[in-house]
Phi, psi and omega in degrees: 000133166292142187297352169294317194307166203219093168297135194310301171329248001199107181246117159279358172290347197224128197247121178243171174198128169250137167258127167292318213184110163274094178280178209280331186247042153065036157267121171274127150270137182192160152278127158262155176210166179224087181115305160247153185302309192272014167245120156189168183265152194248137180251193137224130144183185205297176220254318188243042182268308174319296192316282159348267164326338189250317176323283215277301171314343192040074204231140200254130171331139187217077205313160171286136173302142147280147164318126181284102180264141179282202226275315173301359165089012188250141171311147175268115185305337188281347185253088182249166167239134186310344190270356194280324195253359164240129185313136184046051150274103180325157157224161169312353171249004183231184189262161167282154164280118170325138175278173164250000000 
């Protein structure tokens, strides 16, 4: 395909959200995408900002990825999340951290 070129599939018409993470202090983590599932950006916001947001997007619900591994059974370095590389970023397993 050229680079010019539009894959026919590719509907900007279709909204996806994956959630990632609830936290404790009523932040939904999650992805959005727009045409494909699998090119999107990681969000953060309040549960009924969250809400809002998949509303006003009409955006269909995406069960949670397993983790990607490469082929030897080790994480696949190409598939990361900003909360994996930046120090002390709540995950769904950890508290947010306080400001001071």
């Amino acid at each position: 395909m050229a680079p010019t070129e539009l894959n026919a599939e590719f509907n900007t018409e279709r909204r996806f959200v994956r959630i990632t993470g609830e936290r404790s202090d009523g932040f939904v983590e999650f992805d959005f995408a727009i045409g494909e599932p699998e090119l999107f950006v990681e969000l953060l916001l309040s549960r009924p900002a969250f809400e809002e947001f998949c509303a006003h997007n009409h955006a269909e619900l995406l069960t949670a990825e397993p983790p990607h591994t490469a082929d030897d059974g080790n994480p696949d370095d190409l598939h990361w999340r900003l909360a994996d590389v930046v120090p002390g970023s709540p995950t769904p397993a950890t508290e947010p951290q306080q400001r001071s």
